[in-house]
C-alpha positions in Angstrom: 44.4 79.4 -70.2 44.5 75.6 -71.8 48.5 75.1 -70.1 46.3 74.1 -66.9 46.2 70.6 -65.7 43.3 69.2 -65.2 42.0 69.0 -61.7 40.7 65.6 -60.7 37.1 64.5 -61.6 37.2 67.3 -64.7 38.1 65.0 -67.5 36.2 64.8 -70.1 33.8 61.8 -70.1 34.0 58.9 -72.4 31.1 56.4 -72.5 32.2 53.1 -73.8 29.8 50.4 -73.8 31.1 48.0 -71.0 33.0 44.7 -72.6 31.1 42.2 -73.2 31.8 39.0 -72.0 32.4 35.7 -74.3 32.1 32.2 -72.8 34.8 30.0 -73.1 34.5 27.5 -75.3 34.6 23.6 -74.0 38.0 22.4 -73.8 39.0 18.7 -75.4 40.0 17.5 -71.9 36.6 18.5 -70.8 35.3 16.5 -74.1 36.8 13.4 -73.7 36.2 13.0 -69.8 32.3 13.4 -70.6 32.5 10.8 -73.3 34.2 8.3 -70.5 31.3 9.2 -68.6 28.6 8.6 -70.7 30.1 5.2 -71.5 31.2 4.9 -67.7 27.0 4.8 -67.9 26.5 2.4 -70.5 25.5 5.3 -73.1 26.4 3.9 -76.0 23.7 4.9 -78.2 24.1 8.3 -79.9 20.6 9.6 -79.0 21.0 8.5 -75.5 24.0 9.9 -75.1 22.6 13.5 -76.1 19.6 13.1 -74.1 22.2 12.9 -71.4 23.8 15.7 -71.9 21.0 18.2 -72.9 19.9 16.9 -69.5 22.6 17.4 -67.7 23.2 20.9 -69.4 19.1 22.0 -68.7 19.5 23.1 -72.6 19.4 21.7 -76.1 22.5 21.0 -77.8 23.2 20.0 -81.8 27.1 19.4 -80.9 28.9 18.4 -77.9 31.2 21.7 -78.9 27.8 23.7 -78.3 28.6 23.4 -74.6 31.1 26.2 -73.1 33.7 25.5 -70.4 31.2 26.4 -67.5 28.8 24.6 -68.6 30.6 21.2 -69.4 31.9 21.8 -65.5 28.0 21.7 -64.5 27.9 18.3 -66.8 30.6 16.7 -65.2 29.3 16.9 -62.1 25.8 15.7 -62.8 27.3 13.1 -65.2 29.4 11.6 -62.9 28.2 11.7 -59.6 25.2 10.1 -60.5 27.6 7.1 -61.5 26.3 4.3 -63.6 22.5 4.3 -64.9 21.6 1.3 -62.9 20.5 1.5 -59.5 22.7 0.2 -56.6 21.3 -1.9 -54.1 24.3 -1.7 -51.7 26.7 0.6 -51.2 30.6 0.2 -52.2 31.4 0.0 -49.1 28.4 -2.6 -47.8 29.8 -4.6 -51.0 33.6 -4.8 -50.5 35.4 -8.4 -50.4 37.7 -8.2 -47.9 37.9 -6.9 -44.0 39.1 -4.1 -43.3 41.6 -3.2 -40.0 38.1 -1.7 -39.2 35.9 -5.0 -39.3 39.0 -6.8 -37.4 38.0 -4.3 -34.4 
């Protein structure tokens, strides 16, 4: 008899390939805070400034919109914690101006 419901489990099967996932592409905020930090690292020249990012990214890259969200995340961390490309011999705090209510101890 087909006016039966269907008891649970005895469906019949579909087989779907599972979705596939696409990246996210970069956003522009994410675009324009790496450009401040390749020039917050004296990057000015074009190749340099790729050579900085393909670094940062562990991948070669034609365009800066190559990148996707995760991955310009990953770059904006390595970019700027690293801060600028030369090497500090103090640090911001051993180099400050003033006393602090600490020093006044």
């Amino acid at each position: 008899m087909t006016d039966e419901l269907a008891l649970f489990g005895d469906e019949p099967r579909v087989t779907s390939p599972p979705p596939v996932a696409v990246p996210t592409p970069i956003a522009d905020w994410q675009r324009d805070l790496i450009r401040k930090a390749l020039d917050a690292r004296g990057l000015t020249a074009m190749d340099d400034r790729q050579q900085a990012v393909e670094g940062a990214a562990g991948r070669a890259l034609a365009n800066l919109r190559d990148l996707t969200h995760d991955e310009a995340i990953v770059v904006l961390n390595r970019l700027g914690g690293s801060g600028p490309a030369g090497n500090r011999s103090a640090s911001l705090w051993e180099s400050r101006d003033e006393d602090t209510w600490i020093d006044r101890l």
